[in-house]
C-alpha positions in Angstrom: 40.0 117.6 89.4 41.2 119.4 92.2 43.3 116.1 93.8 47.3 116.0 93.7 50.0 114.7 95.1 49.7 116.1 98.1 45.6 116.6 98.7 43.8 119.9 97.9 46.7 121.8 97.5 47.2 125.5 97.0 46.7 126.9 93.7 44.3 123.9 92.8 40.6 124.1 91.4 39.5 123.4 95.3 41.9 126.4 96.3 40.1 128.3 93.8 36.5 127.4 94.7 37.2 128.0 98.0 38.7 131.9 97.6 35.6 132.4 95.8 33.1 131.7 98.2 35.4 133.1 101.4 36.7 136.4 99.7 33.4 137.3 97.8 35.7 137.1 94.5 37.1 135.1 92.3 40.7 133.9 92.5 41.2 135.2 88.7 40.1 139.0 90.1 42.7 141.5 90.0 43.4 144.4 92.5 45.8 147.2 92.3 48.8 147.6 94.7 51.8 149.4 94.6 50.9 149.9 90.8 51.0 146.2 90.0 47.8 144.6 89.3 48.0 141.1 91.3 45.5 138.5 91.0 43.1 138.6 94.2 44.9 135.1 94.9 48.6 135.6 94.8 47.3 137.9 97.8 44.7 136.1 99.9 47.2 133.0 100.7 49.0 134.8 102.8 47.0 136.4 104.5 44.2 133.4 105.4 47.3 131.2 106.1 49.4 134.1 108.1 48.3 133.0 111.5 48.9 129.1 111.1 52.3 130.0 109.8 53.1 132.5 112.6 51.7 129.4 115.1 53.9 126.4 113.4 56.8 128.8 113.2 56.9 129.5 117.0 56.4 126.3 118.2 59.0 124.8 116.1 61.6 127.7 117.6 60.7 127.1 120.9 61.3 123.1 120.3 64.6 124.1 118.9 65.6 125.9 121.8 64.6 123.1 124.1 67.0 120.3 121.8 70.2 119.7 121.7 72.5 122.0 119.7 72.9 119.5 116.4 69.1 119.0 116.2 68.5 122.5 117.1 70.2 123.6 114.0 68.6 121.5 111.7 65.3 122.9 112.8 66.6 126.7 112.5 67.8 125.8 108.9 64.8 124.1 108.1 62.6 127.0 109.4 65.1 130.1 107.9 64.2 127.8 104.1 60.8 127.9 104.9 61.1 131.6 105.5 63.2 132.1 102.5 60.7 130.6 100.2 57.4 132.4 100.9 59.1 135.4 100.9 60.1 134.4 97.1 56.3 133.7 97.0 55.2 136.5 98.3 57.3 139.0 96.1 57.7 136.8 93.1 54.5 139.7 92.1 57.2 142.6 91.7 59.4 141.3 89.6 57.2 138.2 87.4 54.0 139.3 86.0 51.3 137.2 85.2 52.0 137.1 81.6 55.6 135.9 82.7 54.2 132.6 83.7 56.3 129.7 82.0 59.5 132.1 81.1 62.7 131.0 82.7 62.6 133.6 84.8 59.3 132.2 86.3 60.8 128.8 86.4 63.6 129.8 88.2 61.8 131.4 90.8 58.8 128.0 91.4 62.6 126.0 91.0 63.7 127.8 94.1 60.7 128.7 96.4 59.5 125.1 95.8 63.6 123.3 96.5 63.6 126.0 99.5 60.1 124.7 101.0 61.0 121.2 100.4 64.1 121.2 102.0 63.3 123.1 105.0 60.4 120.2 105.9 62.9 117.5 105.3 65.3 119.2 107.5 62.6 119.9 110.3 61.1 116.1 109.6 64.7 114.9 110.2 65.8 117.1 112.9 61.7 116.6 114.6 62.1 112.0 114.0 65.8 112.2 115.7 64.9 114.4 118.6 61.6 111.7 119.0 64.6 108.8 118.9 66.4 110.3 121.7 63.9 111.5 123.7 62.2 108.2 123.1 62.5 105.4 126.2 63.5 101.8 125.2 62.7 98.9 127.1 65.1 96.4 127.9 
């Protein structure tokens, strides 16, 4: 089953069909960089979703910019958590192996990328609903 909480989401059977088909290879092959040996997914993700990041990342700075200062900081928090947690993703490969899947030092790591990523959309979904409140017009 490849449904969760929240859809078809990364890392999921569906994730995994779908590197196969798009990459030529399977999510479980392994390729060589800086002499680790990293599955063929824990390095695709980034780079298919790289561009949608880059897009959702600019357009919720340049609403910052254009809010007021309180909301404007929420959204800058939100975004610097965000930013903070695929980076943990992204390097997680450096210093957890594969085989170090389910040691504490693995836990820790999903503990935090995942608490970064969830906070920063909470912020963002706070700071984005209070900015639609304000900006919203009431009749009377």
């Amino acid at each position: 089953p490849c449904f969760d909480s929240g859809g078809c989401a990364y890392g999921s059977e569906c994730d995994r069909q779908g590197f196969d088909g798009a990459l030529g290879a399977t999510a479980d092959e392994r390729v060589e960089i800086v002499d680790l040996e990293i599955t063929v997914e824990r390095i695709a993700w980034p780079i298919l979703y790289l561009p949608a990041l880059v897009l959702v990342f600019v357009m919720l700075l340049r609403m910052a910019r254009a809010s007021s200062e309180p909301i404007a900081t929420l959204i800058k928090a939100g975004l610097a958590l965000l930013v903070a947690a695929i980076f943990a993703e992204t390097t997680s490969a450096f210093y957890i192996g594969d085989a170090d899947v389910g040691t504490w030092r693995d836990v820790l790591e999903v503990t935090f990328e995942e608490g970064a990523e969830l906070a920063g959309w909470i912020l963002i979904a706070g700071a984005l609903a209070a900015r639609a409140y304000l900006l919203a017009e009431w009749p009377e």
